[in-house]
C-alpha positions as CSV (number, residue, x, y, z in Angstrom):
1,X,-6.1,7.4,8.5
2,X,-4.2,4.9,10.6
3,X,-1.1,5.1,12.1
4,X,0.0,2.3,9.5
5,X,-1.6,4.1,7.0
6,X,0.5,7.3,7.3
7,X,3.5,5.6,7.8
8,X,2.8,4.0,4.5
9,X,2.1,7.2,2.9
10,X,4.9,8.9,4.1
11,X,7.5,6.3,3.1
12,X,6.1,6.6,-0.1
13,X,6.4,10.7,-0.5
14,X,9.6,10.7,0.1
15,X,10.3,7.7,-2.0
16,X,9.1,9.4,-5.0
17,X,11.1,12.6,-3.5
18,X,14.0,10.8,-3.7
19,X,13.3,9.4,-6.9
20,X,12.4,12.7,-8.6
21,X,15.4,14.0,-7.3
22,X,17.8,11.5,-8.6
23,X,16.3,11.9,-12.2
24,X,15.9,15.4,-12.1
25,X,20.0,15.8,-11.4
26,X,20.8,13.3,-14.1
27,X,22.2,15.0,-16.9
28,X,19.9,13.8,-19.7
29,X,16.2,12.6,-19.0
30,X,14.1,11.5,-21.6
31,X,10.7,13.5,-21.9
32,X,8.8,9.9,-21.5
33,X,10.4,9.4,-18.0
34,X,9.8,13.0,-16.8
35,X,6.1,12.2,-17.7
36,X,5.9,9.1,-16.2
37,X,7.1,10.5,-12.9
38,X,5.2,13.3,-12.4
39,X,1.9,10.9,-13.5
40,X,3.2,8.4,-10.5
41,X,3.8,11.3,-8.0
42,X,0.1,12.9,-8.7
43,X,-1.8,9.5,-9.1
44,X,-5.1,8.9,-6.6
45,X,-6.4,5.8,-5.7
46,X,-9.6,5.3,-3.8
47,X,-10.1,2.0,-2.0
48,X,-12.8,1.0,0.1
49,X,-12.4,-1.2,3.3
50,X,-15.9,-3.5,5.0
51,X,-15.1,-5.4,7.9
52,X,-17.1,-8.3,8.4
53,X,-18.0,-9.1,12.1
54,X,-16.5,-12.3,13.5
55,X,-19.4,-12.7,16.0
56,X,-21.7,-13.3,13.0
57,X,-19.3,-16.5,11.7
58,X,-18.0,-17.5,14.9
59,X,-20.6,-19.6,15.6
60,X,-21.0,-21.1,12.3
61,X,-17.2,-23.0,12.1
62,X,-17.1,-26.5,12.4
63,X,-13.8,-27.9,12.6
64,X,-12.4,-31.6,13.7
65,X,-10.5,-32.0,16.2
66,X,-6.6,-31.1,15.2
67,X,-8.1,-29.1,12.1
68,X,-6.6,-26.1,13.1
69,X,-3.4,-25.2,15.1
70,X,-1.7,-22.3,15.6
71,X,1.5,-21.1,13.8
72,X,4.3,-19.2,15.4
């Protein structure tokens, strides 16, 4: 995991900490919402990630002149 990546994770934990909390201390909570939090806080994903080489493409751009700048 990248550093990114666990930041991300970790901002989300305690987002849904924080969340849980706040429902869980409110006086009345529907049985719907109580469900629908704890199906949030145990959801997985899986994602995949392929990085295509630029070296490969690099070669193969054809731009006029002025085509392309670069932002800022």
């Amino acid at each position: 995991m990248t550093p990114a990546g666990f930041e991300a994770q970790l901002r989300q934990d305690l987002t849904l900490q924080q969340l849980a909390g706040a429902i869980g201390q409110s006086g009345v909570t529907p049985r719907t919402v109580i469900d629908h939090v704890l199906a949030i806080q145990t959801e997985k994903r899986e994602v995949m990630e392929y990085r295509l080489p630029i070296d490969d493409f690099l070669g193969k751009v054809k731009l006029a002149d002025g085509a392309a700048k670069v932002l800022r």
